[in-house]
C-alpha positions, 0 to 999 in steps of 0.5 A: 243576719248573713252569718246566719243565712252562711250558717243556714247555707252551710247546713244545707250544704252539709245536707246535701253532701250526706244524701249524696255520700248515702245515695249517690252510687245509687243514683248514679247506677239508676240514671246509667240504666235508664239511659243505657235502657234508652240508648238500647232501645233506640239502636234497636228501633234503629237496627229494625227500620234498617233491616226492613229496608234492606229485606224490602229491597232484597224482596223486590229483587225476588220480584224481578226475578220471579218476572223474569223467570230467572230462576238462579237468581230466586234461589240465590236472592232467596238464601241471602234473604233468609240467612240474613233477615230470616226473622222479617216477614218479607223472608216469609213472602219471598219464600211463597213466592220463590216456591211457587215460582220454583215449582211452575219451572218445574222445581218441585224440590226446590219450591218444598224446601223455600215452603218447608222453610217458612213452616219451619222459620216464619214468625207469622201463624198465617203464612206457615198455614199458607205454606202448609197448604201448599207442601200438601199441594205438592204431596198430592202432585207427588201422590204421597198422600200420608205426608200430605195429611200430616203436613195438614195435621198442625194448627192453623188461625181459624180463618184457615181451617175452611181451606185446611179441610178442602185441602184434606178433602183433595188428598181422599179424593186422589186417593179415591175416598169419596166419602171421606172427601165429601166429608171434608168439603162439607166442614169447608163449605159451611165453614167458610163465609158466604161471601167467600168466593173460594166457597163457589169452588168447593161446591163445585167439587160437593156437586161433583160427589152428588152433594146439593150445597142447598140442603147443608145447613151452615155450621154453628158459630 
């Protein structure tokens, strides 16, 4: 009985060696990839969590110079953030930040470039578009009003076409084109909710050009 379960054994044995020789480069390569697959995806989870954190402490730092007033300290804060975590969001919101604080000190080339840098490098649609709308604020203090409707040519997330058309409608009315401005209120107004409280600044604007906000009908969903 125990040379046949030696023999039983053996023949297992032998079994198992010629799987192995037939497939164990294979498995081999195949464990190596999913652990080497593993190992990459936690270094780059890894890797992630540390630049947020190092790109939060860099912003919060764009912060305390933007309270300050400190305006050297922006840019320089602001060029370490975006040549170093240029692909997080928080370099998109130190770059709004840096621009409207640049261009209340006075600094309108220097707000473009930190704006034009996030139309250009952000990841995130909505702060492009919040960028956009505001290079087209800078174009119409500057009166040039053509690179203002081209900067508000590009698409935008839906939510924003309300803003890009009030936005529009500031450049005609600089260039004294009522009718065109009236035009693009009214696409803003209806297309904005009507809990909106930016809705109450564009009638303003629609009563100023002779238009009754009562009389629009709202637009069709």
């Amino acid at each position: 009985m125990a040379k046949h379960l030696d023999l039983e054994e053996q023949e297992q044995l032998d079994q198992i060696k010629h799987f192995w020789n037939r497939y164990g480069n294979l498995i081999s390569w195949v464990l190596i990839v999913v652990l080497g697959g593993f190992a990459a995806w936690n270094g780059w989870n890894w890797w992630q969590r540390n630049q947020a954190v190092k790109a939060a402490a860099l912003y919060d730092e764009i912060e305390r110079a933007v309270i300050a007033k400190d305006q050297p300290r922006i840019e320089r804060a602001l060029a370490d953030m975006q040549s170093g975590f240029g692909s997080t969001l928080y370099a998109s919101q130190a770059a709004l930040l840096a621009g409207k604080s640049l261009f209340e000190a006075g600094q309108a080339d220097k707000a473009r470039a930190a704006l034009s840098w996030a139309v250009e490098k952000s990841s995130d649609p909505s702060y492009q578009a919040v960028a956009r709308l505001r290079l087209a604020g800078l174009d119409i203090e500057a009166q040039a009003f053509d690179q203002a409707l081209k900067t508000l040519e590009a698409p935008v997330p839906k939510s924003f076409e309300p803003l890009v058309a009030d936005r529009r409608g500031d450049v005609y009315l600089a260039q004294g084109k009522a009718d065109e401005a009236r035009t693009q209120y009214q696409t803003a107004w209806r297309t904005l909710s009507d809990r909106a409280e930016y809705r109450r600044l564009v009638e303003v604007k629609l009563a100023a050009l002779g238009v009754n906000t009562a009389s629009l009908a709202p637009a069709k969903p």
